[in-house]
DOBA-664360 format. One line per 3 residues: number of its first residue (from 0); their letters; for each residue x negated, y negated, z of N, C-alpha, C. Coordinates in nm, 3 decimals. Atoms other than C-alpha are relative to their C-alpha. Layout:
NUM> a> X/Y/Z/X/Y/Z/X/Y/Z; ...
This chain:
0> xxx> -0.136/0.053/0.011/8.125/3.358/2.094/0.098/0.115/0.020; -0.117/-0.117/0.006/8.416/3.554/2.196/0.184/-0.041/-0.007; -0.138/0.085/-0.047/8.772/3.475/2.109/0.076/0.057/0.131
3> xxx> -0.098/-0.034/-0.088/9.032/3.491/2.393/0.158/-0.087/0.012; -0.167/0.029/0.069/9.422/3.489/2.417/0.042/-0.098/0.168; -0.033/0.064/-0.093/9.593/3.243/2.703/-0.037/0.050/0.097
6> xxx> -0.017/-0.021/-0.131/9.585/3.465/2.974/-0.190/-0.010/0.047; 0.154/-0.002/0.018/9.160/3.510/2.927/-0.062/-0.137/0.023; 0.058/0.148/-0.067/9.147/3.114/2.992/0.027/0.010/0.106
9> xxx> -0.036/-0.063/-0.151/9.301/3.204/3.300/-0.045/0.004/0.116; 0.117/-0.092/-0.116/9.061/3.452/3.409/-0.095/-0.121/0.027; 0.146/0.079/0.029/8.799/3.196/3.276/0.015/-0.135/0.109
12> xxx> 0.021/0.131/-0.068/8.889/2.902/3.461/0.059/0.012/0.175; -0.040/-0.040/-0.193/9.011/3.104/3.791/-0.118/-0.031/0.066; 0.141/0.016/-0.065/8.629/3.143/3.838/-0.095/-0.097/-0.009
15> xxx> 0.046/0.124/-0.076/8.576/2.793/3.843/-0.073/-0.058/0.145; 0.012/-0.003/-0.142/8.404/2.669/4.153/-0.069/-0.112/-0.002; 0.075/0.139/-0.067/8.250/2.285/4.107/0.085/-0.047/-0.097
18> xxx> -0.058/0.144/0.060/8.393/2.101/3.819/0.052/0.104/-0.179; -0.063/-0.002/0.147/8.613/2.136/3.448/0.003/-0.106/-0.034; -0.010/0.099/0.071/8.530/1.887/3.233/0.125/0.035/-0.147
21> xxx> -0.073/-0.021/0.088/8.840/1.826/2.936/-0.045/-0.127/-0.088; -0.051/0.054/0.131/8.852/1.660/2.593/0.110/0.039/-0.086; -0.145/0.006/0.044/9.214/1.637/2.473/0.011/-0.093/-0.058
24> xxx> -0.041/0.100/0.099/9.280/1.525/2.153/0.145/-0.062/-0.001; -0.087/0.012/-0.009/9.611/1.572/2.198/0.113/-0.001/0.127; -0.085/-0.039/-0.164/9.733/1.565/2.567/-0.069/0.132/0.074
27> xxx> 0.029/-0.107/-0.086/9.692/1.809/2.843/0.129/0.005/0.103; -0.108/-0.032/-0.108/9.956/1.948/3.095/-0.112/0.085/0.076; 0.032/-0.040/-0.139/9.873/2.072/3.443/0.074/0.158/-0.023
30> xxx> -0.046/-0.174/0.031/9.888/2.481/3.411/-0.015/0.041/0.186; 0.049/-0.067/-0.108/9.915/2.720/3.740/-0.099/0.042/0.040; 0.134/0.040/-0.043/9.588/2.741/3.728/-0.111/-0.090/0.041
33> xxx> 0.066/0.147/-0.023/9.460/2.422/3.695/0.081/-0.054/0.123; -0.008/0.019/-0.094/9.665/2.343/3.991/-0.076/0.064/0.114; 0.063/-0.129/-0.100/9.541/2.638/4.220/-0.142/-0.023/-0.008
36> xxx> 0.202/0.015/0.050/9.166/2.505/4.102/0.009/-0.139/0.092; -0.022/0.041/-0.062/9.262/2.187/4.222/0.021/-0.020/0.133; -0.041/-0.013/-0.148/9.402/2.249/4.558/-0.125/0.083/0.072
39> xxx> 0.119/-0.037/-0.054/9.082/2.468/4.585/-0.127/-0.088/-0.016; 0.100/0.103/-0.040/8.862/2.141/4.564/-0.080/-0.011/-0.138; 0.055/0.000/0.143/8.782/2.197/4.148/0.023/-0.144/-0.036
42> xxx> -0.030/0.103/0.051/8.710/1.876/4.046/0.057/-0.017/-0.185; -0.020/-0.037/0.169/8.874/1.801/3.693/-0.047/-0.144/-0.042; -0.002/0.159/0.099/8.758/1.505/3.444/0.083/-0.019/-0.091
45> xxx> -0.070/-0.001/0.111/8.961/1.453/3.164/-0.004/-0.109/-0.098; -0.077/0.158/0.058/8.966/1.220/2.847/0.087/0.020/-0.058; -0.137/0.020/0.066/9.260/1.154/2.657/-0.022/-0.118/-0.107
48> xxx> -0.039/0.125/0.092/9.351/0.927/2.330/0.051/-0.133/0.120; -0.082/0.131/-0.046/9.447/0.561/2.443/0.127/0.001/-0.011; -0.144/0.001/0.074/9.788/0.618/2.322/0.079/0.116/0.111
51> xxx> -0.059/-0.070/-0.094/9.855/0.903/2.569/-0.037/-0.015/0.168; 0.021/0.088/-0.140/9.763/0.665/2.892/0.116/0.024/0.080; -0.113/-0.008/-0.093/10.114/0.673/2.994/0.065/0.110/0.049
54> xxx> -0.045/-0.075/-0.133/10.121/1.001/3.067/-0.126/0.129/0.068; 0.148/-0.009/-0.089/9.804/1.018/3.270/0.039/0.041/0.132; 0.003/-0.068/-0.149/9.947/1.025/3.583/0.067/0.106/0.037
57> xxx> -0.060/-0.197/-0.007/10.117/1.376/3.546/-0.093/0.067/0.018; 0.131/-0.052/-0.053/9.726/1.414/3.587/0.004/0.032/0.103; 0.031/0.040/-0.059/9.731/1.266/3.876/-0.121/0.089/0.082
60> xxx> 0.107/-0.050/-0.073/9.503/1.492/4.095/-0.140/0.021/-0.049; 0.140/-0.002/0.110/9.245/1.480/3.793/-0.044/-0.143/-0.037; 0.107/0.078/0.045/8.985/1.243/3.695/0.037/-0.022/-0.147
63> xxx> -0.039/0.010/0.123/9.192/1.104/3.418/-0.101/-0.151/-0.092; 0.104/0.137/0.041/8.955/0.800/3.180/0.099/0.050/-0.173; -0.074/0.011/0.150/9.129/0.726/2.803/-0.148/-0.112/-0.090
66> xxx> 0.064/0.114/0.108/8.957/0.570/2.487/0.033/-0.005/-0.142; -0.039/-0.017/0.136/9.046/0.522/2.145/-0.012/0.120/-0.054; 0.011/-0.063/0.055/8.941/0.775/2.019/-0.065/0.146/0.016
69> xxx> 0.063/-0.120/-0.130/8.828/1.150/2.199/-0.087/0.072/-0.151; 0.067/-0.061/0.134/8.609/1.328/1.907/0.051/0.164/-0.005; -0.041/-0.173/0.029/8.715/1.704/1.974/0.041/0.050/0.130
72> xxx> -0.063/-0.130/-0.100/8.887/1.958/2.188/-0.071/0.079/0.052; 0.065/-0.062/-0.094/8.684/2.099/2.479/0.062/0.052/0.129; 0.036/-0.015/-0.108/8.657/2.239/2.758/-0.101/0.105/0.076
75> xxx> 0.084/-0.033/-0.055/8.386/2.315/2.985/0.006/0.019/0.136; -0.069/-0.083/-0.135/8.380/2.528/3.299/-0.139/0.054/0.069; 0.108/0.015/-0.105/8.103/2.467/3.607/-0.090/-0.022/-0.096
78> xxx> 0.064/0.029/0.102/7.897/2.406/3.294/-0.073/0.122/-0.036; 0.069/-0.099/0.011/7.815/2.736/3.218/0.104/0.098/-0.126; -0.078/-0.052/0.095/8.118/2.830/2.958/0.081/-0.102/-0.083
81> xxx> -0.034/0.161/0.036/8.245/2.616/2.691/0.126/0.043/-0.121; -0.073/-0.054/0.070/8.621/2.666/2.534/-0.008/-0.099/-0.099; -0.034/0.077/0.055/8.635/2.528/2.218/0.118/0.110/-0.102
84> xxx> -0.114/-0.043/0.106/8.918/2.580/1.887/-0.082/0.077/-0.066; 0.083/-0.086/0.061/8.831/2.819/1.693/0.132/0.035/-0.091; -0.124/-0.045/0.154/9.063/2.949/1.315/0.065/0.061/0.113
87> xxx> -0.131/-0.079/-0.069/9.305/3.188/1.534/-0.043/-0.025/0.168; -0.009/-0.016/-0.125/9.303/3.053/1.885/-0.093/-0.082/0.068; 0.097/-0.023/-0.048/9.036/3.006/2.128/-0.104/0.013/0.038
90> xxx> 0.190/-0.043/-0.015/8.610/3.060/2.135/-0.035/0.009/0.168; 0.091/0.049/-0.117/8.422/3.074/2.436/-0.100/0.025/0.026; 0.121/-0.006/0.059/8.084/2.998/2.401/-0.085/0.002/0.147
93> xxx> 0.118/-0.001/-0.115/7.794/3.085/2.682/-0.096/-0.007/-0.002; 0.193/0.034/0.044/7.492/2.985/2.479/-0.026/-0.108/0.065; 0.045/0.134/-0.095/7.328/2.708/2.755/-0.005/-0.109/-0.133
96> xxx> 0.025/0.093/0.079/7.279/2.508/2.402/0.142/-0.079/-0.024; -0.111/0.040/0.064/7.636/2.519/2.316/0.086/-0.058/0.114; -0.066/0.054/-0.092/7.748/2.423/2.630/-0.017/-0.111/0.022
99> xxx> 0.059/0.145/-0.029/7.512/2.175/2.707/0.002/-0.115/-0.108; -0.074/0.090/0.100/7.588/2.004/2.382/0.181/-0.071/0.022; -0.133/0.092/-0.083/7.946/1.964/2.505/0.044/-0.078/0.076
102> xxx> -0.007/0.086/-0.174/7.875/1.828/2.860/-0.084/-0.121/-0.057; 0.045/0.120/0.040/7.648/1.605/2.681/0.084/-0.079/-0.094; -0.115/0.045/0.048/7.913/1.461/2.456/0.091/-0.026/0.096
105> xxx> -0.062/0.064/-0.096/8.112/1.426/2.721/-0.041/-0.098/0.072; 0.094/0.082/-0.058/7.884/1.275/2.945/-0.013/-0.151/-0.068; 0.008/0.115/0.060/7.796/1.034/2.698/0.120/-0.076/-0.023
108> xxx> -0.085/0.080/0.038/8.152/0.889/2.629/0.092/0.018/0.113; -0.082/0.061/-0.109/8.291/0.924/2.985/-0.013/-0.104/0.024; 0.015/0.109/-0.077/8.129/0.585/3.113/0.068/-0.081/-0.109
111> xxx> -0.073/0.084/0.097/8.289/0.417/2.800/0.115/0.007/-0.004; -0.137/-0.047/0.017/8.601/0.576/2.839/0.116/-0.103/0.160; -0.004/0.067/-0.153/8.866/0.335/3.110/0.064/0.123/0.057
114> xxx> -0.089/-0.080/-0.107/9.012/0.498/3.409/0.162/-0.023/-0.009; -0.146/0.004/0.042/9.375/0.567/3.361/0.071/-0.024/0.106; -0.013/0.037/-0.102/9.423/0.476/3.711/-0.053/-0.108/0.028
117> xxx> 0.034/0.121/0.015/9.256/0.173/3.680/0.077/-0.121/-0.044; -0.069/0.108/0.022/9.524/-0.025/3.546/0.082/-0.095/0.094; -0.079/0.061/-0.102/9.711/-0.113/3.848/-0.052/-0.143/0.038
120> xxx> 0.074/0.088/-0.063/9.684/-0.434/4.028/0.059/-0.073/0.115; -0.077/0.077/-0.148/9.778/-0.644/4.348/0.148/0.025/-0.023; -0.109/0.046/0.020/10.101/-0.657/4.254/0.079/0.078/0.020
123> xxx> -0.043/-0.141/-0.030/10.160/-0.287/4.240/0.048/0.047/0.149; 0.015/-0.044/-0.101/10.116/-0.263/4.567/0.131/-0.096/0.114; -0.153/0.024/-0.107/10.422/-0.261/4.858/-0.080/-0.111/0.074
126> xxx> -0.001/0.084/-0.125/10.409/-0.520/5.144/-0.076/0.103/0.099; 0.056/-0.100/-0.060/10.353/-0.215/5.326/-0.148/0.040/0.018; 0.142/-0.074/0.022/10.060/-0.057/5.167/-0.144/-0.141/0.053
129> xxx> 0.144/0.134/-0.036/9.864/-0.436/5.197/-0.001/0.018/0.133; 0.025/-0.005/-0.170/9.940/-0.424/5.559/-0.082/0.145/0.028; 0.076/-0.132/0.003/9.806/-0.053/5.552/-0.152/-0.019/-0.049
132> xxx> 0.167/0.032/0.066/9.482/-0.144/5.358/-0.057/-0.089/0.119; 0.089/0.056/-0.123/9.402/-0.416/5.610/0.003/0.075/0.122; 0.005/-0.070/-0.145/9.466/-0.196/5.915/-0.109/0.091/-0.016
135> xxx> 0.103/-0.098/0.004/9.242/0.053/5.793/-0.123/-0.055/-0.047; 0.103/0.083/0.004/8.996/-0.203/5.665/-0.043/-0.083/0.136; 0.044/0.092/-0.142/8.972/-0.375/6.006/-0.062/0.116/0.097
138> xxx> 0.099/-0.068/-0.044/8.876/-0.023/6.112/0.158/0.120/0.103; -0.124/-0.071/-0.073/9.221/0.121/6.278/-0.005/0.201/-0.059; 0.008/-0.115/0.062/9.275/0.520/6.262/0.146/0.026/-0.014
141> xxx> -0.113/-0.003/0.049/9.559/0.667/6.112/0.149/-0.058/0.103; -0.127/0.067/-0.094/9.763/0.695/6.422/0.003/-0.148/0.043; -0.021/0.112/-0.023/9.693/0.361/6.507/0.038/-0.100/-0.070
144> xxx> -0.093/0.004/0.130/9.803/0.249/6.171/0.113/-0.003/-0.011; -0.147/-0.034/0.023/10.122/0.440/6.180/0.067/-0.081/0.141; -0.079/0.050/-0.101/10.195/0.294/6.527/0.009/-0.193/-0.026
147> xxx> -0.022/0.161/0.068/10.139/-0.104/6.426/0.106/0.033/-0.143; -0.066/-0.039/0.114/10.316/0.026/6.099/0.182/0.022/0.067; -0.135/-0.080/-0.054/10.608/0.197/6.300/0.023/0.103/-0.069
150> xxx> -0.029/-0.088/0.032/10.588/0.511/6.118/-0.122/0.085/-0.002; 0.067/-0.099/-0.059/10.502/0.829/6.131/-0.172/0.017/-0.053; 0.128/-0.017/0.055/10.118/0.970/6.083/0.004/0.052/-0.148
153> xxx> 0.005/-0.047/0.137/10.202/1.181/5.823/0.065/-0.133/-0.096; -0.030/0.063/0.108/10.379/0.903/5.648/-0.127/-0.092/-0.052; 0.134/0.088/0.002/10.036/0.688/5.691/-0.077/0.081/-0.107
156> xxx> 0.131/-0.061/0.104/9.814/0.974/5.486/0.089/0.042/-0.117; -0.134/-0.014/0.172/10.114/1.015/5.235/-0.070/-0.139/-0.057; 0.047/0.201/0.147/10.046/0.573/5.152/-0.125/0.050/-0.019
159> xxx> 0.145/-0.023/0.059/9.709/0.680/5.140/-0.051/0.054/-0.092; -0.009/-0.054/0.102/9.728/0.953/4.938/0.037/-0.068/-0.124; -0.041/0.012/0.153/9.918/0.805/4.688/-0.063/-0.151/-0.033
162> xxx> 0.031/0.136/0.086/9.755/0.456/4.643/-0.160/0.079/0.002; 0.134/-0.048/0.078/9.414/0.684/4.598/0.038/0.066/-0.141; -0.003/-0.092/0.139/9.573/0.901/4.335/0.002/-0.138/-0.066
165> xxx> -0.008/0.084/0.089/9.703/0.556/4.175/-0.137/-0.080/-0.052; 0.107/0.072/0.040/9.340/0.389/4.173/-0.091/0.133/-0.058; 0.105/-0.088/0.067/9.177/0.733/4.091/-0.104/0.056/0.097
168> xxx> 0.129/-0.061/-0.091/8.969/0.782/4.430/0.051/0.086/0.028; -0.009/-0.123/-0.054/8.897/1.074/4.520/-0.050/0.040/0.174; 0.028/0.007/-0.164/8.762/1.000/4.904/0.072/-0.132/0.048
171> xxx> -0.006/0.155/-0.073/8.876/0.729/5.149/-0.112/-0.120/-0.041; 0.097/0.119/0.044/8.543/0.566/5.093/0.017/-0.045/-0.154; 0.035/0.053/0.124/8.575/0.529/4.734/0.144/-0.044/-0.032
174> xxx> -0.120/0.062/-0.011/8.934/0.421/4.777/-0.037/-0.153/0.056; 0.045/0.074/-0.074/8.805/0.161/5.024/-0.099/-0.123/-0.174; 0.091/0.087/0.103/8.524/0.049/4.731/0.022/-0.050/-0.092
177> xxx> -0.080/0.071/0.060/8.803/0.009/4.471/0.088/-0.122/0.037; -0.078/0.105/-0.112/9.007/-0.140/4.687/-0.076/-0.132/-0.013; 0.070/0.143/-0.064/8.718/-0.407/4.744/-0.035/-0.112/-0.159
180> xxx> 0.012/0.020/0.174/8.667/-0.410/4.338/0.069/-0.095/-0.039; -0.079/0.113/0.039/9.000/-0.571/4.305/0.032/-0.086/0.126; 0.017/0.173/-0.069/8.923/-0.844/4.594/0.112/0.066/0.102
183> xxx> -0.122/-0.011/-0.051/9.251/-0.677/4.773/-0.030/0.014/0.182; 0.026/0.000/-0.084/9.049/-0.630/5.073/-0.075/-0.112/0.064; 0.017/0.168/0.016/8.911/-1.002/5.094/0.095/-0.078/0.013
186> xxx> -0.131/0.048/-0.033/9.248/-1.111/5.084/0.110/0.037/0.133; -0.047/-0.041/-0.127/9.357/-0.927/5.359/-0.051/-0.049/0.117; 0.090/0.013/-0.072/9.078/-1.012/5.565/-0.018/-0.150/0.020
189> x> -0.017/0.151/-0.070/9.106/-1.366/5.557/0.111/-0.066/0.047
């Protein structure tokens, strides 16, 4: 166990390089690091209390899931370092036991936990974006999209972007598979 002061999470989670799992009892904000981990392809999970759902999507680029009730304050890093609280500050533990006890706790109460991006539903969604979902469900590519659309390409992977952050996918395909979850692509299609 070694304690460390803010900047030492820092270091610790610069050298990230597959995944940060979080347990937040009490919220989480998006740090300059955790962005910069992000944009370098760090996947993040996160749970959160039920009660702090609404401000999930300040996540947005993270793997946000809520449930009543989160049991303790973690975090775990490529699964090989594990911050927990500690009396003044801090811990960070690198015993494979103590880690792997965390990821397993996690593990176990992610699939129970909902997606905080999951709440949306048909309704959410522009005129626009439905016409966008079926164009790209019928098999169209962006530009051909944006040109039935009348706008630009980049504006095409902007709707895209943002109705994946809103459902929570993290690829086209698994945008596509939500998408089909709530029927929205069935409806288009007929």
């Amino acid at each position: 166990m070694i304690k460390v002061l803010p900047t030492g999470i820092d270091a610790l989670l610069a050298r990230a390089h597959t995944e940060v799992v979080v347990m937040a009892t009490g919220g989480m904000t998006l740090r300059r690091i955790d962005q910069a981990n992000l944009r370098r392809g760090v996947r993040y999970r996160v749970l959160l209390p039920d009660v702090l759902r609404p401000n999930a999507l300040a996540l947005a680029p993270c793997e946000v899931r809520t449930l009543p009730h989160v049991p303790m304050d973690a975090v775990v890093v490529d699964g090989v370092a594990a911050l927990l609280p500690a009396e003044q500050g801090v811990a960070v533990f690198q015993l494979p036991s103590v880690v792997r006890a965390a990821v397993e706790l996690f593990e176990r109460i992610w699939p129970e936990a909902v997606a905080a991006y999951d709440v949306c539903d048909d309704s959410e969604l522009s005129r626009r974006e439905s016409e966008l979902l079926a164009l790209l469900f019928a098999g169209s590519t962006d530009e051909a999209a944006a040109a039935r659309l009348d706008v630009s390409v980049r504006t095409v992977r902007r709707m895209v972007a943002d109705i994946m952050n809103r459902l929570g996918a993290r690829s086209r395909f698994q945008l596509g598979a939500k998408a089909a979850d709530r029927g929205w692509l069935l409806q288009r299609a007929g």
